[in-house]
mmCIF file of the C-alpha atoms, coordinates in Angstrom:
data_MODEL
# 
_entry.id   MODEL 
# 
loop_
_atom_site.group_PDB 
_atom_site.id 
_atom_site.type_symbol 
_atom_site.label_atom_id 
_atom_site.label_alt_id 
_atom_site.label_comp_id 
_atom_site.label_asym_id 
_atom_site.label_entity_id 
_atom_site.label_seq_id 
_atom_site.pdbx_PDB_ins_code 
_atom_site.Cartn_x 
_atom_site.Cartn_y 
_atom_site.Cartn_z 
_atom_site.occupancy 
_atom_site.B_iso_or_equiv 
_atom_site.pdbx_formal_charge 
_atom_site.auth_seq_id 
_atom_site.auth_comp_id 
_atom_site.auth_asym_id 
_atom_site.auth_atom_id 
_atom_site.pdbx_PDB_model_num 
ATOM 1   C CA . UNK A 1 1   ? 52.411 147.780 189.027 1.00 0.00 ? 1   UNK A CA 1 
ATOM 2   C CA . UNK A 1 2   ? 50.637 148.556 186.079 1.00 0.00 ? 2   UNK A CA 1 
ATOM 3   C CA . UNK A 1 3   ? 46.948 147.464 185.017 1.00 0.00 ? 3   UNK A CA 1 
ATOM 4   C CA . UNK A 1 4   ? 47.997 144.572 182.768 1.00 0.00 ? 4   UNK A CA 1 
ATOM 5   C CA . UNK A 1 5   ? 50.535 143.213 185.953 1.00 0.00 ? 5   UNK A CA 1 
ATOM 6   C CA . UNK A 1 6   ? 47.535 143.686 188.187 1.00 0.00 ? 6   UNK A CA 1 
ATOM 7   C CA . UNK A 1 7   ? 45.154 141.290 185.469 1.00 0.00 ? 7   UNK A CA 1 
ATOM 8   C CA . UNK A 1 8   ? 47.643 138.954 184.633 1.00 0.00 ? 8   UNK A CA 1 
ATOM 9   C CA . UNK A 1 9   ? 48.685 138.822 188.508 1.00 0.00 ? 9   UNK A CA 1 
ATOM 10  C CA . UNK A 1 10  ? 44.816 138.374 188.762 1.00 0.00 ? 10  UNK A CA 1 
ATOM 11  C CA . UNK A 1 11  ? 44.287 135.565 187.031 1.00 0.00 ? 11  UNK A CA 1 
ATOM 12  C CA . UNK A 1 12  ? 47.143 133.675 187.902 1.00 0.00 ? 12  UNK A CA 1 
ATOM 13  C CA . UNK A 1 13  ? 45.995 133.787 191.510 1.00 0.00 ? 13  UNK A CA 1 
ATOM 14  C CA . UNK A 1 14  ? 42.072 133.157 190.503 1.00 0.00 ? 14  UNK A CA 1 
ATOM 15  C CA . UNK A 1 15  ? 43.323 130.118 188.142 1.00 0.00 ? 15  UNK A CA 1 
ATOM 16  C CA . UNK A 1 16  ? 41.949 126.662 189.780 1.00 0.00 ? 16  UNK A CA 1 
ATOM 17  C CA . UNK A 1 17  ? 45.054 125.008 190.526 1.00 0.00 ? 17  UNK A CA 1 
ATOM 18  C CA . UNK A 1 18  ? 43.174 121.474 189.788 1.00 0.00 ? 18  UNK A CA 1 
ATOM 19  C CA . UNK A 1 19  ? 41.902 121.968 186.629 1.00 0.00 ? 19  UNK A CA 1 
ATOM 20  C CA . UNK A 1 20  ? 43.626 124.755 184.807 1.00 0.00 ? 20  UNK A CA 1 
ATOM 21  C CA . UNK A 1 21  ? 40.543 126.645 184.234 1.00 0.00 ? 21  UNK A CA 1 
ATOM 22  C CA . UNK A 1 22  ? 38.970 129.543 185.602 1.00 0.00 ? 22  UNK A CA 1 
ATOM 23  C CA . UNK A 1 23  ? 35.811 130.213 186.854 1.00 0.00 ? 23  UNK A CA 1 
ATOM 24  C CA . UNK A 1 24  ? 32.423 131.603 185.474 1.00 0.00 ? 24  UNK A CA 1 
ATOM 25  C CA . UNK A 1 25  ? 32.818 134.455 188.277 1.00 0.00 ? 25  UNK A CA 1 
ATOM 26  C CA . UNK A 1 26  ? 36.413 133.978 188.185 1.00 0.00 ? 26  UNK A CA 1 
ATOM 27  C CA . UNK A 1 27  ? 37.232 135.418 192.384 1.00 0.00 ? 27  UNK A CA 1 
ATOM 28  C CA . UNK A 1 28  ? 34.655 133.143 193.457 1.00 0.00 ? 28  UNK A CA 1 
ATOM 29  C CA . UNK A 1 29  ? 35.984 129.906 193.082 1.00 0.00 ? 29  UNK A CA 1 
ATOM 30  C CA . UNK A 1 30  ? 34.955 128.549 196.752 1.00 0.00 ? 30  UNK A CA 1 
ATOM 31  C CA . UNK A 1 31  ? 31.463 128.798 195.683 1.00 0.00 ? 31  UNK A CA 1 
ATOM 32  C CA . UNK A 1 32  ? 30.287 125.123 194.977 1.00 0.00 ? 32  UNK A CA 1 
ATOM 33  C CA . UNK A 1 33  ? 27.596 126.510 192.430 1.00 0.00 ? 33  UNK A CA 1 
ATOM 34  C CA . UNK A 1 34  ? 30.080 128.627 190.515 1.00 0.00 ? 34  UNK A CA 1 
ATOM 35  C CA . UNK A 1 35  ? 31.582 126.048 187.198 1.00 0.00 ? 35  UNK A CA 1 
ATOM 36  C CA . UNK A 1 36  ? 34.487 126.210 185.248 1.00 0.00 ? 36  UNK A CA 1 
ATOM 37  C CA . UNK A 1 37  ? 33.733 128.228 181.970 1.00 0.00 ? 37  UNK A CA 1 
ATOM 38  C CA . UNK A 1 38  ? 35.410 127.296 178.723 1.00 0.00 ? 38  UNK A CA 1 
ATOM 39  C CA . UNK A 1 39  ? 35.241 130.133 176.862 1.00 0.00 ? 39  UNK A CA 1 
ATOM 40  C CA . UNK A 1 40  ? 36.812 132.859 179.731 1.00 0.00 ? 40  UNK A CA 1 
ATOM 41  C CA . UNK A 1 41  ? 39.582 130.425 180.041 1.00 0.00 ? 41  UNK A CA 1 
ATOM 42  C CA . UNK A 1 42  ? 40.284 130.025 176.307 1.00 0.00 ? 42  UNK A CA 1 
ATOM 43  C CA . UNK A 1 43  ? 40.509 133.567 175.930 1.00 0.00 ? 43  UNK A CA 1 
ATOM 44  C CA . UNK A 1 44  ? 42.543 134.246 179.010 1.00 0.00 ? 44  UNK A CA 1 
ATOM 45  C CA . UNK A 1 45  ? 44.704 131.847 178.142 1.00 0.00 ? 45  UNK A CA 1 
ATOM 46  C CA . UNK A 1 46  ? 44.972 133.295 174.811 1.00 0.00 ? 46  UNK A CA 1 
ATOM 47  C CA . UNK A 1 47  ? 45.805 137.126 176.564 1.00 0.00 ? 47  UNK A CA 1 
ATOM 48  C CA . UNK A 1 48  ? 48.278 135.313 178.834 1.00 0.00 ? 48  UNK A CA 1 
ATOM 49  C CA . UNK A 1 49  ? 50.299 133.808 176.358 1.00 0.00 ? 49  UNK A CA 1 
ATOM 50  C CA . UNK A 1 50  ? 49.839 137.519 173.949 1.00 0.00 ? 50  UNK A CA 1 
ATOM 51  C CA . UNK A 1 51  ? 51.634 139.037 177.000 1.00 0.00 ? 51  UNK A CA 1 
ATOM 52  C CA . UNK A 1 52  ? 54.099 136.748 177.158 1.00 0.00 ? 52  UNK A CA 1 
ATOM 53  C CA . UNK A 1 53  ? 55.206 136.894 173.432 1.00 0.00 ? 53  UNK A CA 1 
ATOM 54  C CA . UNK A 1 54  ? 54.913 140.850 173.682 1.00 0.00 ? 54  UNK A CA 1 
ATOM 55  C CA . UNK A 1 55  ? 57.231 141.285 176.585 1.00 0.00 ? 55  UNK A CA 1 
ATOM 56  C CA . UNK A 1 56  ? 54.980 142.024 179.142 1.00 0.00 ? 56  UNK A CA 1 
ATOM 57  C CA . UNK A 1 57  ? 54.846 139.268 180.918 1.00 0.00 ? 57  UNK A CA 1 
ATOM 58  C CA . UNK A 1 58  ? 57.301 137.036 182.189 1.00 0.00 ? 58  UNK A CA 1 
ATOM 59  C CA . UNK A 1 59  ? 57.496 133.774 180.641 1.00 0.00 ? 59  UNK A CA 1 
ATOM 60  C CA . UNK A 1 60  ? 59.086 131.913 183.757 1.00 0.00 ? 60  UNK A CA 1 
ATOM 61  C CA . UNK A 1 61  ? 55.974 133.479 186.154 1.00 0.00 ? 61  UNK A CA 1 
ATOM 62  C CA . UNK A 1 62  ? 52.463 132.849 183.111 1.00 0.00 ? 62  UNK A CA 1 
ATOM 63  C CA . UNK A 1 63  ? 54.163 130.331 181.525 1.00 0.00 ? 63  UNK A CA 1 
ATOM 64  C CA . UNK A 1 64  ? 52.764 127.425 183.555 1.00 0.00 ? 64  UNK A CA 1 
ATOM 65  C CA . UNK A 1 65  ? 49.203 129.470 183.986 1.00 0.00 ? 65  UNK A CA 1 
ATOM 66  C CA . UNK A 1 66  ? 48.886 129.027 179.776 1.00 0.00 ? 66  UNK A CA 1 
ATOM 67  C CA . UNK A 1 67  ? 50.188 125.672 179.883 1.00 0.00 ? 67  UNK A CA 1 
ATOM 68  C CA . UNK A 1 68  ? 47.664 124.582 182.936 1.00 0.00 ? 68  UNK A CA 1 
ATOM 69  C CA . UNK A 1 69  ? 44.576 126.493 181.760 1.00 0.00 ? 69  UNK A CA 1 
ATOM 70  C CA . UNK A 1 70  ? 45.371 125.225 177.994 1.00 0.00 ? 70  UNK A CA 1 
ATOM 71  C CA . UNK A 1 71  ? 45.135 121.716 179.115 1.00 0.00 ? 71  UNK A CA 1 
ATOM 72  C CA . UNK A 1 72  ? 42.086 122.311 181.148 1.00 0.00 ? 72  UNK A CA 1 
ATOM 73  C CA . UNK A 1 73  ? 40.306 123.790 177.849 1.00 0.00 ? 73  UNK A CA 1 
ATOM 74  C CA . UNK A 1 74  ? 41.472 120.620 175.976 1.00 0.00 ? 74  UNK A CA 1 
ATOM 75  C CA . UNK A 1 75  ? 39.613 118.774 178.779 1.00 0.00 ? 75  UNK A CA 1 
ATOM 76  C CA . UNK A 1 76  ? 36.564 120.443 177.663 1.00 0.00 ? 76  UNK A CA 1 
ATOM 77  C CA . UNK A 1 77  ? 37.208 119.428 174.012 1.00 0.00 ? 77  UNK A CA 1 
ATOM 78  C CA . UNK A 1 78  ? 34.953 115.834 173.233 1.00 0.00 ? 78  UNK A CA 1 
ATOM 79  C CA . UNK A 1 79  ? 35.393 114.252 169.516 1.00 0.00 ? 79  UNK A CA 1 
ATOM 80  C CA . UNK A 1 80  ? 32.498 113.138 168.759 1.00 0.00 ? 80  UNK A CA 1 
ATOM 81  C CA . UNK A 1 81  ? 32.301 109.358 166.381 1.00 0.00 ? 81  UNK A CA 1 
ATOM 82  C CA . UNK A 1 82  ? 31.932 111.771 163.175 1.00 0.00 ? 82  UNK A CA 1 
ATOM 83  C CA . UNK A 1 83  ? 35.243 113.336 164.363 1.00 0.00 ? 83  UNK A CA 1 
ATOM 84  C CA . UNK A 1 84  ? 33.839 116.478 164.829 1.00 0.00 ? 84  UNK A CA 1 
ATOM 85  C CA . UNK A 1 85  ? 34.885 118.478 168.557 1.00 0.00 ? 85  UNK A CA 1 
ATOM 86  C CA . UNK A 1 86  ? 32.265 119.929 171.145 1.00 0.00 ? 86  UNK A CA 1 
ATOM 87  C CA . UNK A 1 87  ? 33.470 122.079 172.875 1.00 0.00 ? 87  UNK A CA 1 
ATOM 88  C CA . UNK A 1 88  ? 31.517 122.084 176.528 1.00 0.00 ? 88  UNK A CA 1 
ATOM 89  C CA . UNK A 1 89  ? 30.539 124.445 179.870 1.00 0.00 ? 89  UNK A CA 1 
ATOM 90  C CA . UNK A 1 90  ? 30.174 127.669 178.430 1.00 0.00 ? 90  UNK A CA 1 
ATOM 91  C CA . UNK A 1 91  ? 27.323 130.309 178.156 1.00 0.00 ? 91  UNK A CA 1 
ATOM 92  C CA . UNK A 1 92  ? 25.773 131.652 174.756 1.00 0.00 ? 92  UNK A CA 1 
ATOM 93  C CA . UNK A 1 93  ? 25.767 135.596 174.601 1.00 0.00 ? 93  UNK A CA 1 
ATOM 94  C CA . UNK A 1 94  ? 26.090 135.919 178.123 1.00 0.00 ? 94  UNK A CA 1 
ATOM 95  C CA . UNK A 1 95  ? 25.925 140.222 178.909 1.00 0.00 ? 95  UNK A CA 1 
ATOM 96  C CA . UNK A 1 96  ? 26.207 142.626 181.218 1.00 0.00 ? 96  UNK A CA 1 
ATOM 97  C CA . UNK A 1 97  ? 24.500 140.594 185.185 1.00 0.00 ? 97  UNK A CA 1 
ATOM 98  C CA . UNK A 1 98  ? 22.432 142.520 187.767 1.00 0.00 ? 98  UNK A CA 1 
ATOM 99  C CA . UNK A 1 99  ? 24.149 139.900 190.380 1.00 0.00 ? 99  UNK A CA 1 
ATOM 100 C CA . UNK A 1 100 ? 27.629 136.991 190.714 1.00 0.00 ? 100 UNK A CA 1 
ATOM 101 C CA . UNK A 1 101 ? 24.331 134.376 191.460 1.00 0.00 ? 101 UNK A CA 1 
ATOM 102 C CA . UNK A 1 102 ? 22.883 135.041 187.578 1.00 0.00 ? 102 UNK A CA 1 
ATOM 103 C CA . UNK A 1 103 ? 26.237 134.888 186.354 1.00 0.00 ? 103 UNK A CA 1 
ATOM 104 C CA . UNK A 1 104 ? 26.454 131.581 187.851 1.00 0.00 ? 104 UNK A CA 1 
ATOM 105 C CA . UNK A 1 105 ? 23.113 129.942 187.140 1.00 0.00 ? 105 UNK A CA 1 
ATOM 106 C CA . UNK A 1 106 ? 23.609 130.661 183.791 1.00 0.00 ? 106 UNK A CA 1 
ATOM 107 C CA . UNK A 1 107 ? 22.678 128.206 181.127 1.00 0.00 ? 107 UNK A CA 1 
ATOM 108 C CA . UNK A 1 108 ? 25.713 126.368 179.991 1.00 0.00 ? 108 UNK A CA 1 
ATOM 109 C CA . UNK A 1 109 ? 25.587 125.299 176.452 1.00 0.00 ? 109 UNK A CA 1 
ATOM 110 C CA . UNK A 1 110 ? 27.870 122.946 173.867 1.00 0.00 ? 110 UNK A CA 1 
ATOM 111 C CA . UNK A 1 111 ? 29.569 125.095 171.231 1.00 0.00 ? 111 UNK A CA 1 
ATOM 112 C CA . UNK A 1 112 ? 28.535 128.340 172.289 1.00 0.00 ? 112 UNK A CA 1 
ATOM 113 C CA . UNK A 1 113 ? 30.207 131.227 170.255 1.00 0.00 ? 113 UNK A CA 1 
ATOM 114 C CA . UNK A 1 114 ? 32.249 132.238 172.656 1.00 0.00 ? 114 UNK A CA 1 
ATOM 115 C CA . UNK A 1 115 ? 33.942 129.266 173.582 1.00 0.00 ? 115 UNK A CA 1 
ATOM 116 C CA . UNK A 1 116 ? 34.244 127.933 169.911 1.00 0.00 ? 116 UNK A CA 1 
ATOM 117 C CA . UNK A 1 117 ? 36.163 131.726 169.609 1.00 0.00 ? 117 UNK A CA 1 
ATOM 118 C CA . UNK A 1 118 ? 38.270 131.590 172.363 1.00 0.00 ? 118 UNK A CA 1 
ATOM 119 C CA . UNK A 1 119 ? 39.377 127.879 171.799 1.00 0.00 ? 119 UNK A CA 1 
ATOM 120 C CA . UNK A 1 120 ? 40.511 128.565 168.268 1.00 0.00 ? 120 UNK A CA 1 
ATOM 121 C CA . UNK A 1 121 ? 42.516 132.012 169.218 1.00 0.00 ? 121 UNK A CA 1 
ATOM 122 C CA . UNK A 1 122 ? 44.102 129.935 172.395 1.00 0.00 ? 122 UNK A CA 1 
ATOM 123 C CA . UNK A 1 123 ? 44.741 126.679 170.234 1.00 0.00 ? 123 UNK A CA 1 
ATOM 124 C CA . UNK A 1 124 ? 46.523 129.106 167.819 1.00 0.00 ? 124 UNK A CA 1 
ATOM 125 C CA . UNK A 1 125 ? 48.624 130.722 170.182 1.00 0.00 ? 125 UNK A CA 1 
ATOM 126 C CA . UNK A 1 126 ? 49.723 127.965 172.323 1.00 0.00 ? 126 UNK A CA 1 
ATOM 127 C CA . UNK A 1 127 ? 50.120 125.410 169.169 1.00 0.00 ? 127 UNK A CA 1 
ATOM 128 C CA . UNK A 1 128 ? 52.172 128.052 166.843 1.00 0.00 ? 128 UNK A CA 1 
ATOM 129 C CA . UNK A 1 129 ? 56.140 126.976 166.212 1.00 0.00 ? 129 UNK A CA 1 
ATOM 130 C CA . UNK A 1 130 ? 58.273 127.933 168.831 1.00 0.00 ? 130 UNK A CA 1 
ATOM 131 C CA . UNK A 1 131 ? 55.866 126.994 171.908 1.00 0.00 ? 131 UNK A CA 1 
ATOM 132 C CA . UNK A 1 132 ? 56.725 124.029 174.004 1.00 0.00 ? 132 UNK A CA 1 
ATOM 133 C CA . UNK A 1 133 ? 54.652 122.417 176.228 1.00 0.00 ? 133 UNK A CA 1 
# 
């Protein structure tokens, strides 16, 4: 199996099964501290659904990961009354950690780059003609 069967494989299997979305340390789901982050999941969505449409991937395996984790970033979408979206539960700029626990006491933030990024790039590729939900 190559290295892009071994991620996607990956992330299918880290994907929370509730929610759609993945996890700010993504193999550490079971720890209560550790939060669903928006913008990982965006973009992970996003490199699911790339593979898919490149022929890497097998649609009837990731499809249903992209559809899941694309509905669990929607859940993180709020209009606000001026009609404008937040996008929450994501961290601004987060780098290179020392340790999983400052990974996952990490300030989340509303519109963080990141998240704002990776909710555009997944919202294109899931919402382009020719994708079903």
């Amino acid at each position: 199996m190559d290295i892009l069967q071994k991620l996607l494989e990956g992330l299918r299997q880290a994907q929370d099964p509730r929610t759609g979305l993945w996890y700010q340390v993504v193999d550490q789901g079971s720890r209560p501290e550790n939060w669903h982050d928006t913008s990982g999941s965006a973009m992970f969505v996003y490199a699911i659904q790339c593979a898919i449409d490149l022929g890497y991937a097998r649609a009837e395996v990731y499809a249903p990961a992209v559809k899941n984790g694309y509905e669990g970033i929607l859940s993180k979408a709020v209009i606000r009354p001026d009609s404008l979206v937040d996008l929450y539960d994501a961290c601004d700029g987060v780098g290179v950690q020392t340790s999983e626990d400052i990974y996952i006491n990490y300030q989340k933030s509303v519109n963080a780059k990141e998240a704002v990024g990776g909710f555009l790039w997944a919202t294109t590729i899931v919402e382009k003609p020719g994708i079903t939900s």
